[in-house]
Structures are given as structure tokens and as C-alpha cells.
TIDOTI-376466 format. One record per residue (C-alpha): residue number from 1; x, y, z. Coordinates in pm, 1 decimal, always signed. Layout:
<sites>
nr->NUM&x->X&y->Y&z->Z
...
</sites>
This chain:
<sites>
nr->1&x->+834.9&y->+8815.3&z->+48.2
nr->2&x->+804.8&y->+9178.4&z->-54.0
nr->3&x->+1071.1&y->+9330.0&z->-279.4
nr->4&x->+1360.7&y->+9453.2&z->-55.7
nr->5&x->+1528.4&y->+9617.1&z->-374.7
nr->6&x->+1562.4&y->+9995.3&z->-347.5
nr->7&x->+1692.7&y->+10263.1&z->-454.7
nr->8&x->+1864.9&y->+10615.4&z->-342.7
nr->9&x->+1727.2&y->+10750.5&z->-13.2
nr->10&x->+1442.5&y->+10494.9&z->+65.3
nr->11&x->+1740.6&y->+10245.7&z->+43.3
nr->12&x->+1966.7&y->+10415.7&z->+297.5
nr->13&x->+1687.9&y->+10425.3&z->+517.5
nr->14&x->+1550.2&y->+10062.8&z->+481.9
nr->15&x->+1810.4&y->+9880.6&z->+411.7
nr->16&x->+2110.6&y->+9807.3&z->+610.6
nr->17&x->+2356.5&y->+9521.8&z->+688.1
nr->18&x->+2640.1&y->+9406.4&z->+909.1
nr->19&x->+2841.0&y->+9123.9&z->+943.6
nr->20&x->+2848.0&y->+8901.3&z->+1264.3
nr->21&x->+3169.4&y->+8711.6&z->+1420.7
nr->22&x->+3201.3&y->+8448.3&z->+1206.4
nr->23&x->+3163.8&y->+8655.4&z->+873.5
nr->24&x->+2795.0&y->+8605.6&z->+765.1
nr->25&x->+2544.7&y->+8862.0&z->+681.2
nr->26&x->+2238.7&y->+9006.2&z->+878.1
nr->27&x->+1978.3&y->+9197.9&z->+747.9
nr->28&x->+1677.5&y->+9353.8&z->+897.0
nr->29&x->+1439.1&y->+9499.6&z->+605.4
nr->30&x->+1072.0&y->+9606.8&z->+748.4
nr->31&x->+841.1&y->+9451.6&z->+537.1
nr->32&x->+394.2&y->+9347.6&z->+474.9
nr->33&x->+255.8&y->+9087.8&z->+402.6
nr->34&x->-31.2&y->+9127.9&z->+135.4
nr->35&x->-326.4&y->+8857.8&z->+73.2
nr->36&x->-223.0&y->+8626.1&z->-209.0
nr->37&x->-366.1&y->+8296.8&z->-331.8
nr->38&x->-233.6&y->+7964.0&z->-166.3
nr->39&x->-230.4&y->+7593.8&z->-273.4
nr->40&x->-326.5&y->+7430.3&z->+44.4
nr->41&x->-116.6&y->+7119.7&z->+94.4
nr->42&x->-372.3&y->+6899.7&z->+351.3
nr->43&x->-260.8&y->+6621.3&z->+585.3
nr->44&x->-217.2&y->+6287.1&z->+465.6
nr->45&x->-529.4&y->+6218.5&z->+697.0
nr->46&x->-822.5&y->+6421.8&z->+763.9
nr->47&x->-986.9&y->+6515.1&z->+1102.0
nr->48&x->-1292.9&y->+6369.8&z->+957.1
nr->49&x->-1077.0&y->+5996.4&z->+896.5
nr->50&x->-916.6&y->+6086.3&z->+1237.1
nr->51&x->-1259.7&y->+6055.2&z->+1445.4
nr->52&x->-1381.8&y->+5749.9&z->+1317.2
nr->53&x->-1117.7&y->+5543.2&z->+1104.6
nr->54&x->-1034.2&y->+5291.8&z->+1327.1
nr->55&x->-751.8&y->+5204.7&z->+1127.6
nr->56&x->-570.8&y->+5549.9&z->+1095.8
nr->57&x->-630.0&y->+5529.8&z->+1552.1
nr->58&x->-421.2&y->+5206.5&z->+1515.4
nr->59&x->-129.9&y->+5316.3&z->+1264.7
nr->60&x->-125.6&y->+5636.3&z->+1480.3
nr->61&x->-17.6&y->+5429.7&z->+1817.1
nr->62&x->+344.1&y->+5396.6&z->+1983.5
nr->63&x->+463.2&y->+5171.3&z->+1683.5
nr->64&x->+649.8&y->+4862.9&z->+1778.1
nr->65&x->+986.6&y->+4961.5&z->+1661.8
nr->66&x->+1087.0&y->+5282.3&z->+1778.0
nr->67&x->+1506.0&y->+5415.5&z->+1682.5
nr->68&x->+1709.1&y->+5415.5&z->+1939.2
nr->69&x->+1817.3&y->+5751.5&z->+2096.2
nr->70&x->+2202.2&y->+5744.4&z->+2092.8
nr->71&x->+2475.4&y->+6014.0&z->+2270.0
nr->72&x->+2458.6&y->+6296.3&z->+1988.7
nr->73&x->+2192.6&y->+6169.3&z->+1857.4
nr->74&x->+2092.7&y->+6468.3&z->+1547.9
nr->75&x->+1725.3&y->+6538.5&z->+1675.6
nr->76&x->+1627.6&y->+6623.5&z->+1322.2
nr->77&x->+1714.0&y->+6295.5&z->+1182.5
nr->78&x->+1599.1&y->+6150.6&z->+1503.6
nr->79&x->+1230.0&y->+6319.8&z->+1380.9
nr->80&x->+1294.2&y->+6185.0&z->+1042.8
nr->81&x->+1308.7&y->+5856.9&z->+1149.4
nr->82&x->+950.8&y->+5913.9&z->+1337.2
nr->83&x->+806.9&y->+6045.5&z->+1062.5
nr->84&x->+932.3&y->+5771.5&z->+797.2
nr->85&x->+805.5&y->+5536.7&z->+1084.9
nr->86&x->+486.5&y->+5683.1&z->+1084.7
nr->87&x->+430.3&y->+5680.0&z->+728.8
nr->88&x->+505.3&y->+5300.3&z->+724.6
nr->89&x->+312.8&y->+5218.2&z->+970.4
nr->90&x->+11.6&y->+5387.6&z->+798.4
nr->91&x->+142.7&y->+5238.8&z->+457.6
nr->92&x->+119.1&y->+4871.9&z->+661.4
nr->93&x->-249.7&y->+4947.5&z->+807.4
nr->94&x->-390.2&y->+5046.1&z->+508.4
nr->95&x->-234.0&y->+4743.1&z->+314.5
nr->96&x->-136.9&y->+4463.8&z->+549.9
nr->97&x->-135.5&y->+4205.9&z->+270.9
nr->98&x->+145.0&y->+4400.1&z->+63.1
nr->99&x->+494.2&y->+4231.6&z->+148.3
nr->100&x->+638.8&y->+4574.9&z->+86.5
nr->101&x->+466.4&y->+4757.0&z->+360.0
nr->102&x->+566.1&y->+4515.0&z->+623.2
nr->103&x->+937.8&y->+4519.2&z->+515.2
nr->104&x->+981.1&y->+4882.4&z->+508.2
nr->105&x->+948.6&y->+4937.2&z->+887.9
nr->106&x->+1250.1&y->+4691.6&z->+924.3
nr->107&x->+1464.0&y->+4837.6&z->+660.5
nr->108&x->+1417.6&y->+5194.1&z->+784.0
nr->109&x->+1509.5&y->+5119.5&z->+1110.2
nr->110&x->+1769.8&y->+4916.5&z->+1029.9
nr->111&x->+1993.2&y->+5143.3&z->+902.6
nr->112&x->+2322.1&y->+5301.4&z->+1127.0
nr->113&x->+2288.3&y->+5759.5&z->+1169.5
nr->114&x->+2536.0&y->+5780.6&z->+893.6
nr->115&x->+2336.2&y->+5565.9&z->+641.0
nr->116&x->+2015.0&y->+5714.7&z->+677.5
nr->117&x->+2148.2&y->+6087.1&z->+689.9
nr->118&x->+2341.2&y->+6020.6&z->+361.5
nr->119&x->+1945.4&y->+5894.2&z->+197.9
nr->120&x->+1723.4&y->+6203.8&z->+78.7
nr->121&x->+1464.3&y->+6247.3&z->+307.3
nr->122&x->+1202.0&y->+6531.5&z->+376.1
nr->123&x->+941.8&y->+6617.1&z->+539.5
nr->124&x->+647.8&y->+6889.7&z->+631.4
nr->125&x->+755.9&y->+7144.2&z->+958.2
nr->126&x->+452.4&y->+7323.2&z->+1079.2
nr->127&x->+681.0&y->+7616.2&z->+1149.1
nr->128&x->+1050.6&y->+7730.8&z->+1015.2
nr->129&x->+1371.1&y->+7672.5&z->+1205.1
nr->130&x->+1782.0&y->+7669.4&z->+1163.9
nr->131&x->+1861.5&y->+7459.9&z->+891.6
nr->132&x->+1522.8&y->+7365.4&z->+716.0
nr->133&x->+1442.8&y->+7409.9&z->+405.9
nr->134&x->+1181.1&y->+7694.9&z->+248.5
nr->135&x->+1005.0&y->+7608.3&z->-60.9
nr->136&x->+846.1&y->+7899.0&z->-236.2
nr->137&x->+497.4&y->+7853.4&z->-328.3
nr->138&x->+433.3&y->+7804.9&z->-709.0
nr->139&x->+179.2&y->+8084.8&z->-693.0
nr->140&x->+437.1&y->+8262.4&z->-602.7
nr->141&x->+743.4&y->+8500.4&z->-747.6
nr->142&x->+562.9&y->+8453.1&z->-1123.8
nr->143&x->+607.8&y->+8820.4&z->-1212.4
nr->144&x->+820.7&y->+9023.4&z->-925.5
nr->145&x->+1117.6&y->+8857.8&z->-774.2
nr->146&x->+1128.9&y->+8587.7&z->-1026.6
nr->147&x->+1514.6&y->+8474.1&z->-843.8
nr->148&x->+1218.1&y->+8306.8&z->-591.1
nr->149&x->+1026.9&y->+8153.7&z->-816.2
nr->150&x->+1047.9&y->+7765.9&z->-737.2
nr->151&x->+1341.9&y->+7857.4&z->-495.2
nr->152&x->+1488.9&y->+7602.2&z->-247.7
nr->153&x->+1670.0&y->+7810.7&z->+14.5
nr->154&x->+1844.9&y->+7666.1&z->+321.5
nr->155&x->+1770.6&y->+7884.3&z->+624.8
nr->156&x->+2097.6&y->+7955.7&z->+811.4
nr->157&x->+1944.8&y->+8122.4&z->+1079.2
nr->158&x->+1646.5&y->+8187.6&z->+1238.7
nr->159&x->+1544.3&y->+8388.7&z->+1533.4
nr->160&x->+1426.9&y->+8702.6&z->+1710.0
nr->161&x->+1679.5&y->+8926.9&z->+1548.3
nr->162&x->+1535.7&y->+8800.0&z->+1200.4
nr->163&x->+1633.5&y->+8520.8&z->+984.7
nr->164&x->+1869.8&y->+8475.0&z->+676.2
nr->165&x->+1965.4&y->+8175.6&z->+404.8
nr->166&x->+2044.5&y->+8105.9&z->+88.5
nr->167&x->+1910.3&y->+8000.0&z->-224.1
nr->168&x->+2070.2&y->+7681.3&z->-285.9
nr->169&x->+1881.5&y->+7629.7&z->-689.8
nr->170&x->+2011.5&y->+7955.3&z->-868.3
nr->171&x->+2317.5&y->+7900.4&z->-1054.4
nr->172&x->+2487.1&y->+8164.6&z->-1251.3
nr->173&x->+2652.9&y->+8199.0&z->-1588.8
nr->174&x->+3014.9&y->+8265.3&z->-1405.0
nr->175&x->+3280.9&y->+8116.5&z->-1174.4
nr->176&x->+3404.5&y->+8245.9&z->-841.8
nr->177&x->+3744.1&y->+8334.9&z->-994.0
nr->178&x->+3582.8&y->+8575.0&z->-1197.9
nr->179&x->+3452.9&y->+8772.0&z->-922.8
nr->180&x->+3646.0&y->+9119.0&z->-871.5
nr->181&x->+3677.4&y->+9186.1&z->-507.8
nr->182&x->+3921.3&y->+9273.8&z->-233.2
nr->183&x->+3979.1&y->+8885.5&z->-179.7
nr->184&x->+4020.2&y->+8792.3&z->-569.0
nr->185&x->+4342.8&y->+8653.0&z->-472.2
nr->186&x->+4203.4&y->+8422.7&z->-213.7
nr->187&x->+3897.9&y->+8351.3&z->-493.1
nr->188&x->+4113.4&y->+8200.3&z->-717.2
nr->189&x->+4221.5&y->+7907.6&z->-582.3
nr->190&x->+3840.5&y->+7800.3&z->-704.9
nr->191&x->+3822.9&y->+7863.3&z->-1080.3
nr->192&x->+3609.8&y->+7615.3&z->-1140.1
nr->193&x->+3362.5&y->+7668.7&z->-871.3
nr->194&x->+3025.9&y->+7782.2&z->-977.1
nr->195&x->+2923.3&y->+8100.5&z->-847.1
nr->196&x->+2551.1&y->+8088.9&z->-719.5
nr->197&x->+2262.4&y->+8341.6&z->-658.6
nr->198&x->+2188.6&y->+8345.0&z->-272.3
nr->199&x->+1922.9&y->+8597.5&z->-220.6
nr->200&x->+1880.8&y->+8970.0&z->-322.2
nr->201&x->+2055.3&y->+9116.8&z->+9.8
nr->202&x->+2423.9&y->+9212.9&z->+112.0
nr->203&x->+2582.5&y->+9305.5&z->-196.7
nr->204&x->+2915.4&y->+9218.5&z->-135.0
nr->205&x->+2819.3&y->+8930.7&z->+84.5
nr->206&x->+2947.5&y->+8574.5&z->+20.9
nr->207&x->+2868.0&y->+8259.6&z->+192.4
nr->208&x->+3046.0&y->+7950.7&z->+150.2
nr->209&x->+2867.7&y->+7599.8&z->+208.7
nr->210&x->+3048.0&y->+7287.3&z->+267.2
nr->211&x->+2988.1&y->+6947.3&z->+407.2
nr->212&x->+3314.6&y->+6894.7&z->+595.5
nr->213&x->+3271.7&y->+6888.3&z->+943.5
nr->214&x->+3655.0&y->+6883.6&z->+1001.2
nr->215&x->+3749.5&y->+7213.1&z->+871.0
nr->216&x->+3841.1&y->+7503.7&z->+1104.0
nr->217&x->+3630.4&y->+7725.5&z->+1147.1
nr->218&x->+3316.9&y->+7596.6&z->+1001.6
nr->219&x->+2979.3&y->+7692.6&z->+1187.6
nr->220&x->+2718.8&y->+7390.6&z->+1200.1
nr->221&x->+2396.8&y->+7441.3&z->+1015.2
nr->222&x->+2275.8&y->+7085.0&z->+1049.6
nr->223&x->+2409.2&y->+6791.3&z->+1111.5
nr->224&x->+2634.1&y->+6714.1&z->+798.2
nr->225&x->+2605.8&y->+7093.9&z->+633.5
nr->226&x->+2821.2&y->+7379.8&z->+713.8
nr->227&x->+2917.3&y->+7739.5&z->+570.9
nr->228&x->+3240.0&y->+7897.9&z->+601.0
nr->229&x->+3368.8&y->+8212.8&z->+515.0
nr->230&x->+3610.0&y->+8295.5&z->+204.7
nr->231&x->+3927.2&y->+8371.7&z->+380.9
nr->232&x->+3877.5&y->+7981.2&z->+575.8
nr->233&x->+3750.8&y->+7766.1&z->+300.1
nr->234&x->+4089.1&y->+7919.4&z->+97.9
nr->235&x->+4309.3&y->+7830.7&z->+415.8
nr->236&x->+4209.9&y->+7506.8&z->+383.1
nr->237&x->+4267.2&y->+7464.7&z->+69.6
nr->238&x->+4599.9&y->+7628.5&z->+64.2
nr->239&x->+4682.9&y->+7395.4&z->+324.6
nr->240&x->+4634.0&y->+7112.0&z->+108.2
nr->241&x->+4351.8&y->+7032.7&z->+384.9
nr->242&x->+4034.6&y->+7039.5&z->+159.2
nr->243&x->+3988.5&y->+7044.9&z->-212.5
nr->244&x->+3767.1&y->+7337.7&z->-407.3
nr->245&x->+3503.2&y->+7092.9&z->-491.3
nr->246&x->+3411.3&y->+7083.7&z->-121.0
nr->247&x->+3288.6&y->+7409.5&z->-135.1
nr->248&x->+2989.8&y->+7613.1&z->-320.1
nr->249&x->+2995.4&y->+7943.3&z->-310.7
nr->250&x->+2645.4&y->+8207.0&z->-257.9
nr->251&x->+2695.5&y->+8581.7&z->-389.2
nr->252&x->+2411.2&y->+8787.3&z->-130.0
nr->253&x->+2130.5&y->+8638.9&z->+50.7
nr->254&x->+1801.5&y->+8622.4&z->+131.3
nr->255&x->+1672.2&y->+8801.5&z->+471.7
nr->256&x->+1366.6&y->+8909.1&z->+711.6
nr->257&x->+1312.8&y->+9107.0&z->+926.6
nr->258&x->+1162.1&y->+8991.4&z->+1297.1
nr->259&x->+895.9&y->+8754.6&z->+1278.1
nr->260&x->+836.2&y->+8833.2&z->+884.4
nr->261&x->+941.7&y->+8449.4&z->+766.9
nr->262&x->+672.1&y->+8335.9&z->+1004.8
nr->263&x->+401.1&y->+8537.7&z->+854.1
nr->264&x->+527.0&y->+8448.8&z->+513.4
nr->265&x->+487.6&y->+8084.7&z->+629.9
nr->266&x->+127.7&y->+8098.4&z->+792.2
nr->267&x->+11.1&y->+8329.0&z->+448.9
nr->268&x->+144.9&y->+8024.3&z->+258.1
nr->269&x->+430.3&y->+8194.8&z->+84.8
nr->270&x->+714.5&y->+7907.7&z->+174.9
nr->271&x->+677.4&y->+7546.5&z->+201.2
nr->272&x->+878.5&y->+7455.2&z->+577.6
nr->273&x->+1091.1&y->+7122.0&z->+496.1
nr->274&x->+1323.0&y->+6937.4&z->+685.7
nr->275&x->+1554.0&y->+6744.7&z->+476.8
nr->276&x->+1844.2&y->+6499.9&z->+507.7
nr->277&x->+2206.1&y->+6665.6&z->+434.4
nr->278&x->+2216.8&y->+6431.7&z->+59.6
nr->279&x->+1902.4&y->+6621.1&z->-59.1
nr->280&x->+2036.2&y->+6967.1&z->+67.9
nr->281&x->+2364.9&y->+6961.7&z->-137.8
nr->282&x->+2285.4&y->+6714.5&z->-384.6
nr->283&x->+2469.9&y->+6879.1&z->-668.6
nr->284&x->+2297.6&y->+6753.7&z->-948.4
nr->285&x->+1951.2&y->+6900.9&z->-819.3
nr->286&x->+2144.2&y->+7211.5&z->-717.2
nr->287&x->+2166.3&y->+7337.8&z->-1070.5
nr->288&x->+1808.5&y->+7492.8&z->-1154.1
nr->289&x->+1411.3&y->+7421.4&z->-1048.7
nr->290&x->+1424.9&y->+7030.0&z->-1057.4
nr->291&x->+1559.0&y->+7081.5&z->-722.4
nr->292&x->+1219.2&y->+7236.6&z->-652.4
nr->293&x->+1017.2&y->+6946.6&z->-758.2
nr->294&x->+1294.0&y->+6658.4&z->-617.4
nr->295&x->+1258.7&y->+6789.1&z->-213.8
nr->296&x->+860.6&y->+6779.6&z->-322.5
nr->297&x->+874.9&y->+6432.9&z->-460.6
nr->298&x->+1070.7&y->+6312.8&z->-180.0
nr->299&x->+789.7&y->+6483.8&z->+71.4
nr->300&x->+557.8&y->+6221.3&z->-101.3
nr->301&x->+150.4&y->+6283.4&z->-42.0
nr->302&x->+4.0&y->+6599.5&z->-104.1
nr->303&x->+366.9&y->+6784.3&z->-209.6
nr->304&x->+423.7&y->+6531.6&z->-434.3
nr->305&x->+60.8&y->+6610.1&z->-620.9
nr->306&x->+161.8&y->+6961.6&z->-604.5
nr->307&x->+459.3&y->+6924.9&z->-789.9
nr->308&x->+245.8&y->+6705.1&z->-1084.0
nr->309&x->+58.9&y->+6987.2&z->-1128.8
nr->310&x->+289.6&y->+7263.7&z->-1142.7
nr->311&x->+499.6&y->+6982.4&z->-1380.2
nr->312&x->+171.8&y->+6929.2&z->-1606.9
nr->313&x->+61.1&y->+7295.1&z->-1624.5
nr->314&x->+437.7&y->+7363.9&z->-1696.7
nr->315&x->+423.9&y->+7087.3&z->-2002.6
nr->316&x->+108.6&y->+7220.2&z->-2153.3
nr->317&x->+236.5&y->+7607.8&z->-2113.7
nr->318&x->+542.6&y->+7485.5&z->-2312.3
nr->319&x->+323.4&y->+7335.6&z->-2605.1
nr->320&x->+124.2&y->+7609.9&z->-2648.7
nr->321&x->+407.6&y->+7813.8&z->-2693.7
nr->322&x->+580.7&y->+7617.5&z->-2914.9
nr->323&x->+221.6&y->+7609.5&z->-3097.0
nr->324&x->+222.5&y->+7976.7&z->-3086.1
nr->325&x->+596.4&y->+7998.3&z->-3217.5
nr->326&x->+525.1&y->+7783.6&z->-3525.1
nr->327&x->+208.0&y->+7932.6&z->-3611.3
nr->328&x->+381.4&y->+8290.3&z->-3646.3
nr->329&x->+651.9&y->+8117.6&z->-3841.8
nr->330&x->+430.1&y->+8004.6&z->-4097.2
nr->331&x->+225.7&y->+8351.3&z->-4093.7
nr->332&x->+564.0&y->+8469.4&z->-4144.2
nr->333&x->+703.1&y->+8272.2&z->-4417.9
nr->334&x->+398.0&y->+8425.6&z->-4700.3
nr->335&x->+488.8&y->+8768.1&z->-4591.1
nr->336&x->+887.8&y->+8683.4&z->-4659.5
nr->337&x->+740.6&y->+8521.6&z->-4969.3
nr->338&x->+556.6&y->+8814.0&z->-5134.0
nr->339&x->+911.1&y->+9082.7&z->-4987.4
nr->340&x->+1109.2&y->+8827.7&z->-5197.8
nr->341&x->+883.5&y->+8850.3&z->-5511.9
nr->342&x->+844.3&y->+9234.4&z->-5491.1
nr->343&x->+1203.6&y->+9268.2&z->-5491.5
nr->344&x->+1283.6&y->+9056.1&z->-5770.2
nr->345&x->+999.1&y->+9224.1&z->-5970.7
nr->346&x->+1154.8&y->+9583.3&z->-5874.6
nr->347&x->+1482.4&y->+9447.6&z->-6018.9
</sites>
């Protein structure tokens, strides 16, 4: 993502936003995509072990417990199911004397649409959509645009006209009560919400998330996460209908212009993820980077390597500073030494 922070003319020229019916930001910023250096995360199988691994052409079959499509069945955790099926199924292939391969299958399965949407589960999407999840690429956002470094943000739109989302992993230092605006009044009935980073666009935008379903006014994201507006999430609550803690609130957001987030995605800027609603607002992850490296984990496979790297190269970046921190403190302590011993000589 290229910078999309200006300044005096070039801004009022690039840079422009309006809001839609239901109170949410869009914003259209023309922007290239240069060459940078990509991790690339392969398939759990190769097309070499696809042509001749006999055992990958089995696991890879209709497998012999497929979920059950139900009326309003959520097609993303329908997916989910397929692809925890799938990776079972490989799991029970490649080690079909393990007792805990050929139980997972069952337990998976076994499970109603409420349970398994309230168990954190993601997984790879060869292209973005509505509701996924973008992980930025550790390469990435080291230098410029640091807000994206290790970023999580939950796409709340995506189409023709452009796409838009939020950073869910960049808490700030103050509370939503302490935000000065023309709705300050409506803000604080949540003084102890945190107030959140959601992107670098819309100044005085705000989105509210929320996973209550039975709120008025809420626009689906997903099945089991919605946003809401200020003015709705502080009926509610006013109406002794919901309770602040049901809400997080996202100062700006991040945006793209027509068909940008694609090419960001094919040049290996973002990470595509669907994930269950329990991993997307899990608060505790919500609070910095080990958000980042949780949705990996969960991915499993090659994601799951990439986070032990960036976690390893992380550890050893730490000791070498601390190395470097002590070893000026104890250049330091001769010279304070010998300023000491001058003075006292002087007196």
C-alpha cells in the first residue's frame, strides 16, 4: 500500500471521502504498486507430490463425511468446515496409525454452526473478499507506514467502487470519551472503551464493531461480526438494550482505490484469511502484533513457519539490542567516572 498521506494541494486533489447510507466511509485514493520482496507462503502440497503421491490423490477425494448444508447455512464457515476436513483427511493419510488423526474428522464434524463459529479458525483465500481478513506481509511497512506493520485488518467492503476496513491490532493510548467531536455527548456513554487506530483515511471517520446481531441498525460483515455507527451503538445503549463493552470503536480507516487491494494481494503485500468471528474480535489478541502471529498460528503449515521466523528474527533483534544497550552503558560508566574525578579535583 502506497502512502495516501498528503498534504496541501496534492491532498485536495487526491484525496477525497464521503459517507454512504449507513454512515461508513469510502475512499478512492489512486495509487502504484512498486516491486518489493515477498515471502512466498507454498501449498501444503506441491504439484510435484500432486502427480505422483498416491496418497495426497486419495486424501484429496470426496471424503466420507461431508457437513451438512442447512437453511442459512454461513458459506464461509460452510468452506471452513471443507477446509478443516481436508486437512484431516490429509493429517489421517499421511498417519493412519495415529489415533488422533482418525478422531479429528469426527470431532470436527460433530460440532452444531454455533460451536464451530465460536472456535478460531483460519484459513488461506486465493483472492480478498467482504469480511476476510488481510495480513500485511512482514517485509512489509518496516520503515513507511509503520501503523501496517504486522496489521490484521478486517475488510468491510470490497468491490468495484474500491474497498475499505479496519485495522483491528492498533490500540491507542486514549478512550473514546476523550475524543472531542460534534457527538462527544453521545461518546460518553463509553468511557472506558478503548479507542483504536483503523487506517490512515477519513479523518473524522469512526466505525463501530460489534458482535450483536440483534441491534438496530447493524450492517452484517460476516456471520457473527457487525459495525454500527456512533449515533446507534449509543441508542442502544441508552436504551438499556446493549452494554459499552459490546462495542470497539476504529478512529479512520484503511482504503483503495479500484482493483488496488487485488494488486497488493497478487504482489504479496497482504496475506487473504478467512477467519471464524472468535479469532476476529478476540479481545485479548486485539491489543497489539500477537494478533498478527495468533490468525498465522491458527492458519497452521507454511503461515505458521512464517510467523517462527518473523518470532525468532524478532528474539535475536531484541538481544542484540539489549547487547548493544549494555555495552554503551559500560563505555559510559568510565567516562562518568573520570567527569566525577575531574570535578572533585577542580574543587
Amino acid at each position: 500500500m502506497q502512502s495516501r498521506i498528503r498534504s496541501g494541494a496534492e491532498a485536495s486533489t487526491s484525496c477525497f471521502s464521503h459517507f454512504n447510507c449507513n454512515g461508513l466511509p469510502r475512499r478512492l485514493v489512486p495509487s502504484r504498486i512498486s516491486k518489493r520482496s515477498v515471502i512466498v507462503v507454498r501449498p501444503a502440497v506441491s504439484d510435484e507430490d500432486r502427480s505422483g503421491d498416491q496418497t495426497y490423490q486419495k486424501a484429496s477425494s470426496v471424503p466420507d463425511l461431508v457437513p451438512v448444508v442447512e437453511p442459512g447455512t454461513d458459506w464461509r464457515e460452510f468452506r471452513a468446515r471443507l477446509v478443516a476436513n481436508s486437512r484431516s483427511a490429509s493429517t489421517a493419510a499421511a498417519e493412519p496409525a495415529s489415533s488422533s488423526s482418525s478422531t479429528a474428522p469426527e470431532g470436527a464434524w460433530a460440532t452444531t454452526r454455533s460451536s464451530f463459529n465460536q472456535l478460531e479458525w483460519a484459513h488461506e483465500l486465493s483472492q480478498p473478499e467482504a469480511g476476510c481478513l488481510l495480513l500485511a506481509h512482514p517485509y512489509m511497512f518496516r520503515e513507511k507506514q509503520t501503523y501496517f506493520y504486522q496489521a490484521v485488518i478486517l475488510l468491510l467492503d470490497h468491490g468495484p467502487e474500491g474497498s475499505y476496513g479496519i485495522i483491528l491490532n492498533r490500540p491507542t493510548q486514549y478512550k473514546v470519551s476523550q475524543i472531542k467531536s460534534t457527538v462527544h455527548e453521545l461518546l460518553s456513554l463509553f468511557s472506558d472503551n478503548k479507542l483504536f487506530m483503523g487506517g490512515d483515511c477519513g479523518d473524522t471517520a469512526m466505525v463501530v464493531l460489534t458482535h450483536r446481531a440483534d441491534i438496530e441498525g447493524v450492517t452484517q460483515v460476516t456471520e457473527g461480526v457487525y459495525h454500527h455507527n456512533v449515533h446507534g451503538a449509543a441508542a442502544a445503549v441508552a436504551a438499556g438494550k446493549a452494554d459499552p463493552s459490546d462495542f470497539r470503536f476504529f478512529a479512520q480507516y484503511a482504503g483503495w482505490a479500484p482493483g488496488q487491494l487485488e494488486e497488493e494481494c497478487k504482489a504479496g503485500v497482504w496475506f487473504c484469511t478467512a477467519a471464524s468471528p472468535a479469532l476476529t474480535l478476540n479481545a485479548e489478541l486485539n491489543n497489539g502484533r500477537s494478533m498478527w502471529h495468533a490468525v498465522l498460528q491458527v492458519m497452521n503449515g507454511d503461515h505458521a513457519r512464517v510467523s517462527d521466523i518473523v518470532s525468532e528474527v524478532e528474539r535475536r533483534d531484541l538481544r542484540a539490542a539489549t547487547a548493544r544497550l549494555q555495552q554503551q552503558q559500560q563505555q559510559q560508566q568510565p567516562l562518568e567516572q573520570d567527569t566525577q574525578e575531574a570535578e572533585h579535583e577542580q574543587q
